[in-house]
C-alpha positions in Angstrom: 0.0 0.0 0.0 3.0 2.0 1.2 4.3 1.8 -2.8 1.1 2.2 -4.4 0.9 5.5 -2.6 4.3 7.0 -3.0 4.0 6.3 -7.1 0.6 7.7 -7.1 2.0 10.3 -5.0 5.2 10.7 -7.6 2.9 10.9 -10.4 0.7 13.2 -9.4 4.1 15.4 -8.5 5.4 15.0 -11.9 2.1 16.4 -13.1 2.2 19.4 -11.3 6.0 20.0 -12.2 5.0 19.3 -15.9 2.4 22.0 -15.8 4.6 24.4 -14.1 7.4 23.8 -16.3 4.9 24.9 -19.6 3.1 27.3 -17.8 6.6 29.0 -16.9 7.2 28.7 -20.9 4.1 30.1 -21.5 4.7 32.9 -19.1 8.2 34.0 -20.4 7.1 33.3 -24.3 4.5 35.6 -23.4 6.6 38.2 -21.6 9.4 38.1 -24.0 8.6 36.3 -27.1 7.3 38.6 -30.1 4.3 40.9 -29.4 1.1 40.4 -30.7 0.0 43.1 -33.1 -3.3 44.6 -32.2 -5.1 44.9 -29.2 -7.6 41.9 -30.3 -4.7 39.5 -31.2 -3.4 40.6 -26.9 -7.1 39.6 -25.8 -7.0 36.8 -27.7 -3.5 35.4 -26.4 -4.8 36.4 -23.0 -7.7 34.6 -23.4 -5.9 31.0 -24.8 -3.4 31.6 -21.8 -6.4 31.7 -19.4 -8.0 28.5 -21.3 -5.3 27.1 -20.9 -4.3 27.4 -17.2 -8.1 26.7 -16.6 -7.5 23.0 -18.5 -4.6 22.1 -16.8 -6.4 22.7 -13.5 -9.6 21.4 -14.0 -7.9 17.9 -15.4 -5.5 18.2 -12.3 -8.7 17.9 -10.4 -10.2 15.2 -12.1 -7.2 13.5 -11.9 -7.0 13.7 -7.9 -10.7 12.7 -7.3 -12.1 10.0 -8.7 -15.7 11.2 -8.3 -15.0 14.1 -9.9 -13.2 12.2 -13.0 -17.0 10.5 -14.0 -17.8 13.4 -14.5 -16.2 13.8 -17.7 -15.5 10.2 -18.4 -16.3 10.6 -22.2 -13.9 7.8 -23.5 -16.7 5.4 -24.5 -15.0 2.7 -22.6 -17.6 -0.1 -20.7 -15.9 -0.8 -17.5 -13.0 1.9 -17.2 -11.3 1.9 -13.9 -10.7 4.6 -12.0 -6.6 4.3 -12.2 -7.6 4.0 -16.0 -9.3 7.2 -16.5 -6.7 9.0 -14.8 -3.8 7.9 -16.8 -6.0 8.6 -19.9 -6.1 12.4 -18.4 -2.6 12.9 -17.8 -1.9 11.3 -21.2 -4.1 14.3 -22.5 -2.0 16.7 -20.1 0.7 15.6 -21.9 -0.3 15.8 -25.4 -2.1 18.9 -24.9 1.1 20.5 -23.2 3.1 19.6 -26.1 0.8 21.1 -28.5 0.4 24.3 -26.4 4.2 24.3 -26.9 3.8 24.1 -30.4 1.1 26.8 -30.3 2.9 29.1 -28.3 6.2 28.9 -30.6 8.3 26.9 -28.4 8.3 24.2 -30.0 8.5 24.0 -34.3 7.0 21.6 -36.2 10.4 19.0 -36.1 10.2 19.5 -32.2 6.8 18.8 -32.0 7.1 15.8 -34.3 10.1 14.6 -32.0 8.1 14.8 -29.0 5.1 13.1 -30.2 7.5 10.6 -31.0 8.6 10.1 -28.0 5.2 10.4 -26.1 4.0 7.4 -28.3 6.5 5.4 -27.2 4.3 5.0 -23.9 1.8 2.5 -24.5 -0.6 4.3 -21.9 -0.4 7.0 -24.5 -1.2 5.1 -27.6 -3.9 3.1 -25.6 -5.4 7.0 -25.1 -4.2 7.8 -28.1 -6.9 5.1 -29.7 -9.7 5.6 -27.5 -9.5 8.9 -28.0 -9.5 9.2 -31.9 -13.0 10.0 -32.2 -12.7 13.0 -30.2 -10.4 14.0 -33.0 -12.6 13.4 -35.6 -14.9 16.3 -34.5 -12.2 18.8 -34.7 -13.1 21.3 -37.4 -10.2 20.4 -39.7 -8.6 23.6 -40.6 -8.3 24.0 -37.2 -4.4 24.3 -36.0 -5.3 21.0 -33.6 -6.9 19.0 -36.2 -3.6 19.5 -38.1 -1.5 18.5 -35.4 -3.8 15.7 -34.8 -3.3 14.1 -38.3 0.3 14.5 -38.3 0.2 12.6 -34.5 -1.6 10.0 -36.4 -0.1 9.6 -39.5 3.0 9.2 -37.3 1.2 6.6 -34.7 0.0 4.5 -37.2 4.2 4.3 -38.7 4.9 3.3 -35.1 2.2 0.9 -34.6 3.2 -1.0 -38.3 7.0 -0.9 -37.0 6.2 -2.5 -33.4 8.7 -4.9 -33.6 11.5 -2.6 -34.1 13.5 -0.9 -31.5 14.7 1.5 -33.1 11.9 4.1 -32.7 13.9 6.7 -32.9 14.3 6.5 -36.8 10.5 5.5 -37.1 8.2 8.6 -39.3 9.1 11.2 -41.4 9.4 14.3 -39.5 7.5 17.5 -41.6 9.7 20.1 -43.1 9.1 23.4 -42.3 
């Protein structure tokens, strides 16, 4: 019991270092990175910042009480457990913290592609990756997520076909800019 609670303890820790750690980037990408333009392109950025803090923590929540989790368990999975539902929600804290990244300018396309990569080396994140896909099929698809989502699963279906390889490293094409 000791264990259980220490990793869930751990895990819950490296979620709230995660989200600090990008809302830091955010913050100085925001501070010092290039200004927006017009007064409507600052209330928008202020507003997607906001969204975004407000995302992390109402996850975080789910994440740390179960009864609050049902109540936006939308994975269309019969019989999820608990410990189940979390790990799909910090498998969404980490996607969507690498395409905030990607969003925010931190990261370019190569970098993002890179760390997709690496996330779908995590077979909690491709199981969430799967049960998740029709979510992504509503996305309008000009929209900058539904591009980022194809490209995550053009490049998860090249890692699913080379499974028995691994050299995942080399697996996927990365986009050129």
């Amino acid at each position: 019991m000791v264990t259980k609670s220490h990793w869930a303890s751990r895990n819950v820790t490296a979620a709230v270092v995660g989200a600090l750690a990008g809302c830091a980037a955010t913050h100085l990408w925001q501070r010092f990175g290039p200004g927006p333009k017009t007064a409507s392109e600052e209330r928008r950025r202020q507003a997607r910042a906001h969204q975004q803090r407000m995302h992390w923590e109402l996850l975080s929540k789910a994440i740390d009480d179960p009864e609050l989790a049902v109540v936006i368990d939308n994975y269309g999975v019969e019989g999820l457990t608990p410990q189940k539902r979390r790990q799909y929600m910090y498998a969404n804290l980490w996607y969507i913290n690498a395409f905030h990244k990607y969003e925010a300018g931190l990261l370019d396309q190569r970098a993002l592609f890179s760390a997709l990569r690496e996330l779908f080396q995590s077979e909690h994140i491709r199981e969430y990756w799967e049960v998740t896909r029709p979510h992504r099929a509503s996305l309008d698809p000009a929209s900058s997520e539904a591009e980022v989502g194809r490209m995550a699963e053009a490049l998860f279906q090249e890692i699913e076909a080379a499974s028995d390889t691994e050299e995942w490293w080399v697996v996927g094409e990365a986009p050129s800019e």
